[in-house]
C-alpha positions in Angstrom: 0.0 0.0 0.0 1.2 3.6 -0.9 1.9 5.8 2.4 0.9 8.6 0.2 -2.3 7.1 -0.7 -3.4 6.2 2.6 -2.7 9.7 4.6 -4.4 11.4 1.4 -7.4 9.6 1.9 -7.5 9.8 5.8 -6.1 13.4 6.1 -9.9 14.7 6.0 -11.1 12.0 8.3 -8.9 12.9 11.1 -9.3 16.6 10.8 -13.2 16.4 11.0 -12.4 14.2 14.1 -10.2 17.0 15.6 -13.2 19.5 15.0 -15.7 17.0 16.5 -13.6 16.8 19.9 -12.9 21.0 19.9 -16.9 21.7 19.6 -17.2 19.0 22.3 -15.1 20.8 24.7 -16.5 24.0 24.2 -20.1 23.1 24.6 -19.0 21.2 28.3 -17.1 24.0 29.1 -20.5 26.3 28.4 -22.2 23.5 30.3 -19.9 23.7 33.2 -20.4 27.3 33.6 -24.0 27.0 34.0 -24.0 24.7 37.5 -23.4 27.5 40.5 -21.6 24.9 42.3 -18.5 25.0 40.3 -19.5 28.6 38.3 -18.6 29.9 42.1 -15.3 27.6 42.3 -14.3 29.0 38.7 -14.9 32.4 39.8 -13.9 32.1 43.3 -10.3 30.3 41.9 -8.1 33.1 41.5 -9.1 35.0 44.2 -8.5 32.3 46.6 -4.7 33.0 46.7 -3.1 33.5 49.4 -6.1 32.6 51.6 -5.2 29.3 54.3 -5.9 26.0 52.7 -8.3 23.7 53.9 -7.7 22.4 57.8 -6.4 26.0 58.2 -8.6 28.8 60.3 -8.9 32.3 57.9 -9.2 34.8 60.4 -12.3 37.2 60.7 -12.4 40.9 60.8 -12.1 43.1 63.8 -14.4 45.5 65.5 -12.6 48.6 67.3 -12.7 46.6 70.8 -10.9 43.9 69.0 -13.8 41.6 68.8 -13.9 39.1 65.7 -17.1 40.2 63.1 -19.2 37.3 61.7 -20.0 38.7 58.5 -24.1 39.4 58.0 -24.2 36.4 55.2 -22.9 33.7 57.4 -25.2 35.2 59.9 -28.2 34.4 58.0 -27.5 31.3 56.7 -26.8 30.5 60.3 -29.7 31.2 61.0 -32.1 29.2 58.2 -30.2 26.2 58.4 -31.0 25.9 62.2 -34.4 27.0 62.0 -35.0 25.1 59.1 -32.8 21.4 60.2 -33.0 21.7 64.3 -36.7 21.5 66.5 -36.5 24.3 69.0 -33.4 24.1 71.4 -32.1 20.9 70.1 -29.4 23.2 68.2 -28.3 25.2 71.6 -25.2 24.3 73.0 -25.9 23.6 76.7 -23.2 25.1 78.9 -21.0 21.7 80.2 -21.9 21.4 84.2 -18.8 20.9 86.0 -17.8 20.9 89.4 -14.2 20.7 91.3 -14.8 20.3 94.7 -16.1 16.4 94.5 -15.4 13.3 92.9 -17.5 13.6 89.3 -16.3 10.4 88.3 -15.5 6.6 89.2 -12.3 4.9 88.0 -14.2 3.4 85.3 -16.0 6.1 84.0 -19.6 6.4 85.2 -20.6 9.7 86.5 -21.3 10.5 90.1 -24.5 12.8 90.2 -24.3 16.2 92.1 -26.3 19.1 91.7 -24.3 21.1 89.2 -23.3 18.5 87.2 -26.4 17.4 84.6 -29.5 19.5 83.0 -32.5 18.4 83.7 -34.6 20.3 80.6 -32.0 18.0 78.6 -32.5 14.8 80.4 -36.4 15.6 81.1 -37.0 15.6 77.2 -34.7 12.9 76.8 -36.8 10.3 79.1 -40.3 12.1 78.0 -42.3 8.5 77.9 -40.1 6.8 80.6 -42.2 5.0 83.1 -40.6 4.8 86.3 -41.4 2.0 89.3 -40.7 3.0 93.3 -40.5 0.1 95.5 -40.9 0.6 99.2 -41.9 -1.5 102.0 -44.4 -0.5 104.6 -44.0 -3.9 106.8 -45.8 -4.1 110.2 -45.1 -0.2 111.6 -43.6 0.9 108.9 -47.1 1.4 107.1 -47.2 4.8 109.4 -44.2 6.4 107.1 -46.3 6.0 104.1 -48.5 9.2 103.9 -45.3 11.6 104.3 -43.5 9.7 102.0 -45.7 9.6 99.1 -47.1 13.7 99.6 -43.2 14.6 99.3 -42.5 12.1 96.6 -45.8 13.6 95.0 -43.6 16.9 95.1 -40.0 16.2 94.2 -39.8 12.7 92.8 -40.1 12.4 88.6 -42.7 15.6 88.5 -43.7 15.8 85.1 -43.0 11.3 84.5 -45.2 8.2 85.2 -44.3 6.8 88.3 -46.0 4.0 89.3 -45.7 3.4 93.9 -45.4 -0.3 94.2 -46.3 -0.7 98.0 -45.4 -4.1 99.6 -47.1 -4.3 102.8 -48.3 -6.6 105.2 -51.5 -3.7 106.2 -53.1 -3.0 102.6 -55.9 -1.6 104.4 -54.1 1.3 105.8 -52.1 2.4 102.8 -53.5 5.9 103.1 -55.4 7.6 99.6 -53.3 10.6 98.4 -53.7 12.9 95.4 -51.3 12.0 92.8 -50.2 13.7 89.9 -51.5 12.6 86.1 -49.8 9.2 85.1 -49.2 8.3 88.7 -50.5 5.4 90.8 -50.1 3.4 93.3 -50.2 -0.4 93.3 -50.3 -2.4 96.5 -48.9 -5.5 96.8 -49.8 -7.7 100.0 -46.8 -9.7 101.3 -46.0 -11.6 104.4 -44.3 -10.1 107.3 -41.5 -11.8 109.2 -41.0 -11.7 113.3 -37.4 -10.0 112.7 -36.3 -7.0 110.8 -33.4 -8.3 109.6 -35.9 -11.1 107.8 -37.7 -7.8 106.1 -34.8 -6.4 105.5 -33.6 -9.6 103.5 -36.6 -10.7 102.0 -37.0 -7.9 100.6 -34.3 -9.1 97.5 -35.9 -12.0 97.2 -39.5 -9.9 96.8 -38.5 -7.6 94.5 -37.2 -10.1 91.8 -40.1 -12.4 92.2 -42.2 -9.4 91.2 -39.9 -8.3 88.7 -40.3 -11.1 86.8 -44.0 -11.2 87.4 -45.3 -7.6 86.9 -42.4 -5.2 86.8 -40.5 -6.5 83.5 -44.2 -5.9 81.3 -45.4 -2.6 83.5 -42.6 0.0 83.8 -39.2 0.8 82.4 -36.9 1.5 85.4 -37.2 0.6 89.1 -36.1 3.2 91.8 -36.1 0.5 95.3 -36.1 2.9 98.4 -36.2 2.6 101.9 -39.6 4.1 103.5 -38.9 5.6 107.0 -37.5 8.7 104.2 -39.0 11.8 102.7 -38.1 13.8 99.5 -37.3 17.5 100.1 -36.0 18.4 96.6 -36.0 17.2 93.2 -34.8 13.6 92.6 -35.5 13.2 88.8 -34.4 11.4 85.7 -30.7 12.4 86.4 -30.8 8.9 88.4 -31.5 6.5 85.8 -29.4 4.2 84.6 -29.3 0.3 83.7 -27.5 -0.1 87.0 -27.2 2.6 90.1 -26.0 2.8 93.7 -26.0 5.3 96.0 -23.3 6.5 98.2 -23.8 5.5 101.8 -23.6 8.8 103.9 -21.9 7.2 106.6 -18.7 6.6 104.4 -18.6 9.5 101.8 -15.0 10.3 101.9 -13.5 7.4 104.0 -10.9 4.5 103.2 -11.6 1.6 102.3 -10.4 0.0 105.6 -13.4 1.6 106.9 -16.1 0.3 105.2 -18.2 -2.6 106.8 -18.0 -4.9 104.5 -19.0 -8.8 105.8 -15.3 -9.9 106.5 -16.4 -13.5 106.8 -14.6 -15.5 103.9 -17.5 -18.2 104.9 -20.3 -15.5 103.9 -21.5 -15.3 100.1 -20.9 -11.6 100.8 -17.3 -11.6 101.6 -15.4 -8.7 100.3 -11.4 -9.1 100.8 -9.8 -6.1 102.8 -7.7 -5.6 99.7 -11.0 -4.8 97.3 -13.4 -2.4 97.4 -14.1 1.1 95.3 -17.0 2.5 97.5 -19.6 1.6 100.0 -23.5 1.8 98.8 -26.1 2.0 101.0 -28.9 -0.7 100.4 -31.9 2.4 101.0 -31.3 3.4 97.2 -30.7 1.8 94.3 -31.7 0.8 91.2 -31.9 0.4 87.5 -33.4 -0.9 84.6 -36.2 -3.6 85.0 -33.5 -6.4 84.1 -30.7 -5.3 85.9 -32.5 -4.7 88.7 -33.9 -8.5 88.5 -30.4 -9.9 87.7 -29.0 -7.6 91.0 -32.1 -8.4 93.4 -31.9 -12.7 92.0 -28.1 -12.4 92.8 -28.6 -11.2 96.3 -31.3 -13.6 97.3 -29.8 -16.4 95.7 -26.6 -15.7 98.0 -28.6 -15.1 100.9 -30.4 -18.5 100.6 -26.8 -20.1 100.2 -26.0 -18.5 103.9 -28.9 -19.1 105.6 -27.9 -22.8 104.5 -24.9 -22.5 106.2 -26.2 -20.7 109.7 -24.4 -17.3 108.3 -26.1 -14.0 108.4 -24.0 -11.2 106.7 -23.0 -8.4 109.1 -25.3 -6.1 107.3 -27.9 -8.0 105.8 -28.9 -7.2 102.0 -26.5 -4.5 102.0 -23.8 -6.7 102.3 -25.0 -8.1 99.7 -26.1 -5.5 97.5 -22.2 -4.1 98.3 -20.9 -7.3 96.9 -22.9 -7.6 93.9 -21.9 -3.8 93.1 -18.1 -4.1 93.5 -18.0 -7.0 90.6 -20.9 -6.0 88.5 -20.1 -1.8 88.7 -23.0 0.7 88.6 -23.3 2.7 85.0 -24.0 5.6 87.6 -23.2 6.3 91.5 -25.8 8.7 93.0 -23.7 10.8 95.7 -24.8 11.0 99.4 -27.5 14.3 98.2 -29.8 11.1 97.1 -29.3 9.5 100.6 -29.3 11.4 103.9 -29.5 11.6 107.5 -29.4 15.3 109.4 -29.9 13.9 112.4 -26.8 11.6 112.8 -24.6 13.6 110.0 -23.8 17.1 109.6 -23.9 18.2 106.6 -20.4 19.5 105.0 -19.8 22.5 102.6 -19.6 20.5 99.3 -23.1 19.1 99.6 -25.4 21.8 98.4 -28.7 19.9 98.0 -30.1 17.4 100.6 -33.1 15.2 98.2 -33.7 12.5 100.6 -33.9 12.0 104.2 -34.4 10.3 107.0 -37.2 11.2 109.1 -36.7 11.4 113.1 -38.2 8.0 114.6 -37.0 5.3 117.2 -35.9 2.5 115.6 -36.4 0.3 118.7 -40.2 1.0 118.7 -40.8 1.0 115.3 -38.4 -2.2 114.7 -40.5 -4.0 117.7 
């Protein structure tokens, strides 16, 4: 084949082609142009020299007092996107609650609740349908601590939630009748009573899972378990729930560990080695999820029932217990001793600014006997 024959022939071909592909590039280009995304990157191109790169902060203008000025634009676009993407105050930045003066934090990282340290509009509209359970026992005399203790609950305990009272008692026909609050109630449950307080005082593990299991896992969606012989004097709200929660025991806020009376007794299903130990919880509040709270309460009785077997009572009865189960299975939250208090035996020290719960004056000999 003749070279000159075949680049004669093909010459016009491939210059047509070279038009075709120009004309193509042009009309994109035109194309390009038209689409503000990148019309505003080609226009913005050049004048975006010597401005940081991206990752790098380009610094505002100054007022007089040396202020930085948002420019108006960025201002209003601001603006509509969060009144156009966010509901009212979910888009605020809530100041962070802090405090210094007490311990905000256990060694493995759940929070110890003070006043000061949460924001109750935040967690209010965060547990808007939460229904929360209060267990208390009214056994033999302790049925005359009732009325107090649900008026001030009434007042301070989950305002604005449904709560439902679940009242184990041995007396249902003297729970007294007191106005309650919309999606509140009060369910009685009759129970047994036991000759010794230290029986109550134990069974009441074992009574609290069995209704758990029964009623509590299919009626409510927390369980606060509290002691009765207690009234509320300031707000003790969602800021308490957790799966799993203890609360500080007064008595101990502050001391070392050698201090705390934990059952000693190697023999005992609530032994607690000398060398262990992160804090001591009181057994008059604590609490949880529905589940947890049956897994901690079943745990507990289930030890119990293995000492009793062996003639052992633990030194402090559930609590020993309830300390026990804490130290290996750790609480997602520690309430601190605000939740939990006794002005007649304690005095109360600087750091604690609110007292939420405490123990009304009585003789525990009479009401015991």
């Amino acid at each position: 084949m003749d070279p000159r024959g075949f680049w004669g022939r093909s010459a016009s071909s491939w210059l047509c082609g070279l038009l075709l592909l120009a004309a193509c590039l042009g009309f994109y280009s035109n194309v390009f142009r038209l689409i503000p995304g990148r019309r505003q990157m080609g226009e913005s191109r050049s004048s975006t020299e010597g401005r940081p790169l991206q990752g790098q902060r380009e610094s505002l203008p100054s007022s007089q007092d040396g202020r930085r000025v948002v420019p108006q634009g960025m201002l209003l676009e601001t603006k509509q996107c969060s009144e156009r993407d966010c509901p009212p105050d979910a888009c605020r930045v809530p100041e962070v609650p802090r405090r210094a003066d007490v311990l905000v934090m256990t060694p493995w990282f759940a929070p110890v609740i003070w006043d000061g340290v949460f924001d109750s509009a935040i967690l209010d509209a965060q547990f808007e349908n939460t229904t929360v359970g209060l267990t208390i026992f009214a056994i033999k005399k302790y049925v005359a601590f009732l009325e107090l203790f649900l008026q001030t609950a009434e007042k301070h305990f989950m305002v604005g939630h449904k709560v439902t009272y679940y009242v184990f008692t041995d007396r249902p026909g003297d729970v007294p009748r007191v106005p309650l609050g919309e999606g509140r109630q009060v369910v009685v449950l009759e129970v047994r009573s036991y000759s010794r307080w230290q029986d109550v005082s134990m069974h009441r593990m074992e009574m609290i899972s069995n209704f758990s299991r029964r009623r509590f896992l299919h009626e409510v969606d927390y369980l606060v378990c509290v002691d009765v012989d207690m009234r509320f004097r300031d707000r003790v709200g969602v800021e308490i729930l957790s799966p799993l929660f203890g609360t500080l025991h007064p008595g101990f806020y502050g001391a070392a560990r050698e201090a705390f009376t934990y059952e000693r007794r190697p023999q005992s299903q609530a032994h607690i080695p000398r060398d262990e130990g992160d804090f001591y919880y009181a057994g008059g509040f604590f609490g949880g999820s529905v589940a947890e709270v049956l897994r901690l309460t079943s745990a507990c009785h289930q030890a119990m029932v293995v000492d009793r077997a062996h003639g052992i009572e633990a030194v402090w009865h559930d609590e020993s217990h309830l300390n026990r189960y804490l130290l290996y299975h750790k609480p997602t939250k520690v309430l601190s001793p605000e939740y939990l208090w006794d002005e007649h035996m304690l005095q109360k020290p600087p750091f604690l600014r609110k007292l939420r719960f405490v123990a009304v004056p009585k003789n525990h000999a009479e009401i015991r006997h």
